[in-house]
C-alpha positions in Angstrom: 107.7 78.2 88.0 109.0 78.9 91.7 106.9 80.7 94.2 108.8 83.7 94.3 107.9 83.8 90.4 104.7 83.7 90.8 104.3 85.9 93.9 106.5 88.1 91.3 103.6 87.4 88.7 100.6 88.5 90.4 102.3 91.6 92.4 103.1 92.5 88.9 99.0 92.6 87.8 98.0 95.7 88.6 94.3 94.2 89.3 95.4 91.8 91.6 98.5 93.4 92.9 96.8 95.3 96.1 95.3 91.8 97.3 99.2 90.7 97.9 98.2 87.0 96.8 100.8 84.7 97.8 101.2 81.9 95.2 102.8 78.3 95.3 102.6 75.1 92.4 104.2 72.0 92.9 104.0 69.4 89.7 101.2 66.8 90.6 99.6 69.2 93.2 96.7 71.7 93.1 97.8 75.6 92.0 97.4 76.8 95.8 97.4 80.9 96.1 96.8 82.5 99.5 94.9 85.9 100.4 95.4 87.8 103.8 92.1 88.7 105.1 92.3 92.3 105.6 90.1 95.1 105.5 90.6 96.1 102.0 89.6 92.7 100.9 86.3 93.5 102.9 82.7 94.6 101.6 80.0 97.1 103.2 79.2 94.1 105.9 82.9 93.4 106.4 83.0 90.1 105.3 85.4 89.1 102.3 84.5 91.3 99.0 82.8 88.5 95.9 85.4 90.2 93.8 88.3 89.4 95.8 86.9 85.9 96.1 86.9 85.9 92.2 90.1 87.1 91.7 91.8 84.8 94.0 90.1 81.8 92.5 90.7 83.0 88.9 94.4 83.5 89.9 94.6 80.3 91.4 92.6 78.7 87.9 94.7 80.7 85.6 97.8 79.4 87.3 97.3 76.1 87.0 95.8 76.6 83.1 99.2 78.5 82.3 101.4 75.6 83.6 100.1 73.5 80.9 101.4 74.8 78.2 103.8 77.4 79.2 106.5 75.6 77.9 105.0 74.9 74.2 104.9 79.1 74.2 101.3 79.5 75.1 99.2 81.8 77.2 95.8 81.6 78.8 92.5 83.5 78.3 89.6 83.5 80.2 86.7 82.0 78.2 84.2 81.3 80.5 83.6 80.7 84.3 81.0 79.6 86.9 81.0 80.8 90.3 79.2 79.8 93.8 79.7 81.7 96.7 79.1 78.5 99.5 79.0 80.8 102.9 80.9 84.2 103.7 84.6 84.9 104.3 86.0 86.0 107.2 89.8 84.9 107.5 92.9 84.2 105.4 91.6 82.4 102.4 93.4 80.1 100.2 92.2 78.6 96.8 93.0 75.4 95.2 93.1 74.7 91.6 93.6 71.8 89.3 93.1 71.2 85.3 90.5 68.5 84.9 92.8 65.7 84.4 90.6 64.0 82.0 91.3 67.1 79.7 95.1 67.4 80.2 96.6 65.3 78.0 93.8 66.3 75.3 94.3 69.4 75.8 98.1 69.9 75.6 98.0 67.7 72.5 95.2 69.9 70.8 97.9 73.2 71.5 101.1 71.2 70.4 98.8 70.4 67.0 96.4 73.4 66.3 97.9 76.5 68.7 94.7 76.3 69.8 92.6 74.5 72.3 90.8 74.8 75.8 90.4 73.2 79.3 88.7 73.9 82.6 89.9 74.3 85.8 88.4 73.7 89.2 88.7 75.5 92.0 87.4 75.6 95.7 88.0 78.6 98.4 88.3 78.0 101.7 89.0 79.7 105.2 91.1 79.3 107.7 89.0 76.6 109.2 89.4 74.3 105.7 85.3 75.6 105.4 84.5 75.7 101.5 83.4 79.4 101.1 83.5 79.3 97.2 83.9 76.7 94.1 83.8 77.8 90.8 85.5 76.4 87.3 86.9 78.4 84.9 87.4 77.5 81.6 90.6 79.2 79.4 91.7 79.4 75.5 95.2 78.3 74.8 96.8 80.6 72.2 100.4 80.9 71.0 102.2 84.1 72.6 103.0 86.9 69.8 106.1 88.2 69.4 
């Protein structure tokens, strides 16, 4: 999927929409999406809000879930996720994501088979200054898109 596509993608989630996430994917790269830091990304303190961290790096995980099966018809669903907020925010953020590549091939064959199957995705925030300020994996079901 082009970058416009997905920029298209997550303006089009009204959740994520306001954040104005800015996504690209190359094949054999990480998923990388990019967040503005700007006020209403902010908390109470005015450092970057936990739940735009989360969003960003579950947009960034749920990217790079989706590209491996989106041409066998499936879609991705959050199963289950872990989360560890390294040292506060205060810049442009961008998160990188990748499938575990030990569970690529696996996993894709399991969906091609079954319609069914799972895989995790890490992920890992950082600033403007390359600083980790959150790593988390994210795991997702593979199901078959319904009609």
């Amino acid at each position: 999927m082009k970058a416009a596509d997905l920029d298209s993608l997550l303006a089009a989630i009204p959740y994520s929409a306001p954040l104005g996430l800015r996504a690209r994917a190359e094949v054999g790269r990480p998923v990388q999406v990019r967040m503005a830091f700007t006020k209403a990304v902010t908390n109470y303190v005015g450092t970057g809000h936990a739940g735009a961290l989360f969003t960003l790096a579950e947009a960034a995980a749920g990217i790079a879930a989706h590209r491996l099966v989106e041409d066998l018809g499936g879609i991705v669903l959050l199963k289950e996720s872990t989360a560890r907020f390294a040292r506060r925010a205060e810049s442009d953020l961008t998160a990188a994501a990748s499938v575990a590549p030990h569970e690529e091939g696996p996993a894709r064959a399991a969906f091609e088979r079954e319609r069914r199957a799972q895989a995790s995705v890490e992920v890992a925030v950082t600033d403007a200054a390359g600083a980790a300020v959150f790593e988390g994996t994210f795991v997702y079901a593979f199901r078959p898109r319904q009609p």
